[in-house]
Each structure stands twice: as structure tokens, then as C-alpha cells.
C-alpha positions in Angstrom: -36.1 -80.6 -124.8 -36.2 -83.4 -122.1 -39.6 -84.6 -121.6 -41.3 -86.3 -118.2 -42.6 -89.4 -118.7 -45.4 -90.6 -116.5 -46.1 -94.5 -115.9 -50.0 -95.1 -116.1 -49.9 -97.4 -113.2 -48.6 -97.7 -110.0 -45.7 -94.8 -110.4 -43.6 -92.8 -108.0 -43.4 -89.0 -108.6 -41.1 -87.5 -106.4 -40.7 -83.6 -105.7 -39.3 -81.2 -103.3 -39.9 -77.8 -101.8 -37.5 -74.7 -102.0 -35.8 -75.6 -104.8 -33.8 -74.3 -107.1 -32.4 -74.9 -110.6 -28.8 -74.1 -110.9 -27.1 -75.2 -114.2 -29.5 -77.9 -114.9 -28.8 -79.4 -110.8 -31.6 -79.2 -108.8 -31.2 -78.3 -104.9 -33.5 -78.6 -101.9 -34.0 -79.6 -98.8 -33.9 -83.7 -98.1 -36.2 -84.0 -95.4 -38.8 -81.9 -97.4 -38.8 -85.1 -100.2 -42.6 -86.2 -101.0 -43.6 -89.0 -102.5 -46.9 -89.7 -104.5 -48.3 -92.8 -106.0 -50.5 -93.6 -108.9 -52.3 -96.4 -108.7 -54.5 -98.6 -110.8 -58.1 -97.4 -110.1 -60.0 -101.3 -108.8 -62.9 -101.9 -111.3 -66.5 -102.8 -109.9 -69.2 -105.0 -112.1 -71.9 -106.4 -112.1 -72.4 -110.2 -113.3 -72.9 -110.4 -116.6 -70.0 -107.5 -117.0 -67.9 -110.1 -114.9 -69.1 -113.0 -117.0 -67.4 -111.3 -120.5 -64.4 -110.3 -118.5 -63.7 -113.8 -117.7 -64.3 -114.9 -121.1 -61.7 -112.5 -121.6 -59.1 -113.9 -119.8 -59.1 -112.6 -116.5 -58.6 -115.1 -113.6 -61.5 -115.4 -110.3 -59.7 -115.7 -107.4 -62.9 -116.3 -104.9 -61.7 -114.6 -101.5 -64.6 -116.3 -99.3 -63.8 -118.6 -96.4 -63.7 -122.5 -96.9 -67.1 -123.2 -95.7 -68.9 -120.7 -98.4 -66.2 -122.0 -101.3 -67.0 -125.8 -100.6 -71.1 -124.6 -100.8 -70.6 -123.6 -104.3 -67.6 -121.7 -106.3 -67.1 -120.9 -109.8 -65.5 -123.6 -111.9 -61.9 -123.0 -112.3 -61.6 -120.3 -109.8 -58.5 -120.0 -107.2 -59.5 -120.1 -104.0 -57.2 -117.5 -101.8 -59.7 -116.8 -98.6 -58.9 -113.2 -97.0 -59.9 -114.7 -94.0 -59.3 -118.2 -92.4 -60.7 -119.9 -89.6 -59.1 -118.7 -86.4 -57.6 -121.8 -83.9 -55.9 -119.6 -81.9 -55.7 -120.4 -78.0 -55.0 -117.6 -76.0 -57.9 -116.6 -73.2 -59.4 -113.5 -75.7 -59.8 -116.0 -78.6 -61.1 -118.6 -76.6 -63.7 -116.3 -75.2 -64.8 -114.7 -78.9 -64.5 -117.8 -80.3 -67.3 -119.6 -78.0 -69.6 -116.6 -77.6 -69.2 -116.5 -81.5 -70.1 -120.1 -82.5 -73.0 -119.6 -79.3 -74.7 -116.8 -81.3 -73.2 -116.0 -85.4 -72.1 -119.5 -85.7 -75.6 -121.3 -84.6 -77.5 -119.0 -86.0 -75.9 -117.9 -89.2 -73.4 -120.5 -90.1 -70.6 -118.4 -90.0 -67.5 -119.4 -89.3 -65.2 -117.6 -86.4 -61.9 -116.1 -88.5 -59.1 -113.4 -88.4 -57.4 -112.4 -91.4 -55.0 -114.7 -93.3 -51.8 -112.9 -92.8 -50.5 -114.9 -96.1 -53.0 -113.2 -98.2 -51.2 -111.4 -100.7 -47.9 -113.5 -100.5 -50.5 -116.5 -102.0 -51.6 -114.2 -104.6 -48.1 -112.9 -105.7 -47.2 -117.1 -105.7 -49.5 -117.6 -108.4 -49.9 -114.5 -110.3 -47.5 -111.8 -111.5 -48.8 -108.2 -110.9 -49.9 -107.7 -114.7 -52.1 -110.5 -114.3 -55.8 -109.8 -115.4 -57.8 -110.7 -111.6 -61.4 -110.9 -111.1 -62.3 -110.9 -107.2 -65.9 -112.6 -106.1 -67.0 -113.0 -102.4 -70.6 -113.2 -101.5 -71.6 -110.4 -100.6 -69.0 -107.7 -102.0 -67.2 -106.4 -99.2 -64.6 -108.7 -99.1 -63.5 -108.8 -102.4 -63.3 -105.0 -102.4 -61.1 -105.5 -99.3 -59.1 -107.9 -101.3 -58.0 -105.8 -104.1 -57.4 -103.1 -101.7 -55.2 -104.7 -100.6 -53.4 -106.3 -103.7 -53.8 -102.8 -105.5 -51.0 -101.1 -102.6 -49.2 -104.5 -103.4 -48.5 -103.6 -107.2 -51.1 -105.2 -109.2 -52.8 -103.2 -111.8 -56.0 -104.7 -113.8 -58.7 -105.9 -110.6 -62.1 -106.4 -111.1 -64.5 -107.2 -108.5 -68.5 -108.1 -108.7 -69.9 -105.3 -106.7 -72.9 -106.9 -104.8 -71.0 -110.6 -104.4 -72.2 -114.0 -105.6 -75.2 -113.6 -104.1 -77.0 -111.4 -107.0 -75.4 -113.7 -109.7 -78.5 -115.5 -111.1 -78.5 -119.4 -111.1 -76.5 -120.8 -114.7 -74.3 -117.1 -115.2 -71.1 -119.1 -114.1 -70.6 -122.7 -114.5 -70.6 -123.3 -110.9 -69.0 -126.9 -108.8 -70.8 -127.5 -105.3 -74.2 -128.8 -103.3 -76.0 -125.2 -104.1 -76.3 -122.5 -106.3 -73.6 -119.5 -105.9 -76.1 -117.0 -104.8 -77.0 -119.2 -101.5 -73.8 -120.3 -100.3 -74.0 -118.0 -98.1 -77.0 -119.3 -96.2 -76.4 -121.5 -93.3 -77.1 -122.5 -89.6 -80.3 -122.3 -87.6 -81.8 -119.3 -89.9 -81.5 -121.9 -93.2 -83.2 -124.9 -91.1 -86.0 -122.1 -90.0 -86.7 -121.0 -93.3 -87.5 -124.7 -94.5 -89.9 -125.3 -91.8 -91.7 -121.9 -93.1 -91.2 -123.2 -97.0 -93.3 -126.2 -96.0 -95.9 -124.4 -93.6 -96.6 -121.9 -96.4 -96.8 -125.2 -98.8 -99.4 -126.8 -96.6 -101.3 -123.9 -95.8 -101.9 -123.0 -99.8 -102.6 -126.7 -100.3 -105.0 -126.8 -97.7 -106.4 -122.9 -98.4 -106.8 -124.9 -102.3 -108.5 -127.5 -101.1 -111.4 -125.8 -99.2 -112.1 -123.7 -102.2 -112.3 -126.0 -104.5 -113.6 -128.9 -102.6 -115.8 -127.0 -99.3 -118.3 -130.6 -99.6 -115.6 -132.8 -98.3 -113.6 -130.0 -96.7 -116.6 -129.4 -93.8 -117.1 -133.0 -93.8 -113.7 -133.4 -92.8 -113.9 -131.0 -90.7 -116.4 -132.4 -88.5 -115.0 -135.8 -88.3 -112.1 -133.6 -86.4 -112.1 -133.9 -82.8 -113.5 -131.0 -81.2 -111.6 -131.4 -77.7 
């Protein structure tokens, strides 16, 4: 008896409606033709999950834009940004573009982009779709994006770190930049701010010590103060 054989990944079952079976021939209607795909299911982990699948084998392709990567990225990682930094020139990007870098960009750090149209091409130039991917981004979203979009594309083993580089813990990945993988995300006006606080809060415990443990020279300091 002929048997149907069904590909675990990424196959095309094809069936019609109103059909019959006539000597083995089947017969239907062409316009009533459907077709279904199976596709590998995307895998989401958490660090040290994504730390054993790279000692594994599989290969981080880190997704972020160029600014984020050049912060910190995982040794030995591709870098294959899902979205680059947007130069276009017409009047509608010149307008985002400046209201953008007035507000998210001075603020936040963040970079004005659109997606890279060359996306999966660059992934399918450098891997072949039974390669073994792990996705990272820092906060998760993109990544998940990402092998959306390489999952419809063919390939069939993705993994992605659920919550992004920025839960990973400092010393998980051996990591190449100026900061730890979990902060390269942190940039602009809101970084510089939180600094200032740092050292506030530093001076204010230092001085908060210094009164209880020393109140003598404390008040007399104190009153050597100009009173105004």
C-alpha cells in the first residue's frame, strides 16, 4: 500500500475539494487547489539555555543596529542588523529624521532606521537553511522579528533569547566592547542623567555617614558654613 510521507519541516501539503478517485487518477477543480505549510516552530530561551546551545554549535547572528553592536556584542557573533540607519532624503524622512534625533535620539540614544531590505539575502550568504541560528537583540523583539522572518524564508533550527541581551548577567558570554552586553542599550541624555544621580546618591550616603558617625565635627562644620 502507498504510504504519505510528511517532511518535518518546512513542507507543502497540497489538496483539493470535490474530488474524486477514478482508477487510481484523482480529479477536481484547479482553482479550488490549497496549499499548507509546515514550518519549523522558532525556539525561545533564556541565557544560560542560549549559553549550552552555543556550545553546541549553533551560530549568534546579533540583529541589533551598529551603534548597540559596537557597545558590546558576543565574541564571534555575525553581525546582520534587521534594521540600518536610514539616510534617506526625501521631505517625509527628512522631517522624521530631525524630529527623531530632536526627541528618541537625544534622549535615548537611539538611532533613526528603517528596515534593511537585504536582511535575509545576508543571512542566506552566509548560512545554508539547515544551519543551527541563535538570534540575540537587546531587548527581544527584534530577534523574534528576525527569525520570523528567516523561518517563511526556509530555515529550520532558530533560537532566540527571549528577554534580549539585556537580562544576560555580566561574564555568561565572552563579550568584545566598552560595556557589558546587558547595557548596550543605554545611551543619550537619560545615561548622562543617571550618572549625575549615581554621584548625588554617593555624596549624599557619604555625607548622611559622616554626620552619624562623626556629629562633633559635622556641627562644627556646619557652623563655619555661611548662613547667607
Amino acid at each position: 500500500m502507498a504510504g504519505i510521507a510528511f517532511g518535518t519541516c518546512c513542507s507543502t501539503i497540497s489538496s483539493t475539494s470535490n474530488f474524486r478517485n477514478c482508477g487510481g487518477t484523482v480529479l477536481g477543480r484547479a482553482n479550488s487547489v490549497r496549499t499548507l505549510a509546515i514550518r519549523a516552530e522558532v525556539n525561545f530561551v533564556n541565557a544560560d539555555e542560549a549559553k549550552e546551545l552555543v556550545a553546541e554549535g549553533y551560530n549568534v547572528i546579533d540583529v541589533r543596529d551598529i551603534s548597540q553592536y559596537d557597545r558590546a556584542h558576543i565574541k564571534s557573533c555575525y553581525h546582520v542588523p534587521l534594521f540600518i540607519k536610514n539616510e534617506d532624503n526625501d521631505i517625509s524622512t527628512i522631517i522624521k529624521r530631525t524630529v527623531h534625533n530632536n526627541f528618541s535620539g537625544l534622549f535615548f540614544g537611539l538611532p533613526f532606521t528603517k528596515p534593511n531590505p537585504e536582511f535575509v539575502q545576508s543571512v542566506n550568504g552566509q548560512f545554508s537553511p539547515q544551519s543551527k541560528l541563535l538570534l540575540v537583540c537587546q531587548e527581544g523583539m527584534r530577534s523574534a522579528a528576525a527569525a520570523s522572518k528567516l523561518e517563511q524564508a526556509g530555515f529550520q533550527d532558530i533560537a532566540c533569547i527571549s528577554s534580549g541581551l539585556q537580562k544576560v548577567k555580566p561574564g555568561t558570554f565572552d563579550a568584545v566592547g566598552s560595556t557589558e552586553l546587558q547595557d548596550a542599550g543605554k545611551a543619550g541624555l537619560v545615561t548622562v542623567q543617571g550618572k549625575i544621580s549615581a554621584v548625588l546618591g554617593t555624596v549624599l550616603v557619604c555625607a548622611y555617614l559622616f554626620i552619624t558617625f562623626f556629629p562633633d565635627q559635622a556641627e562644627k562644620l556646619l557652623q563655619l558654613a555661611p548662613t547667607g
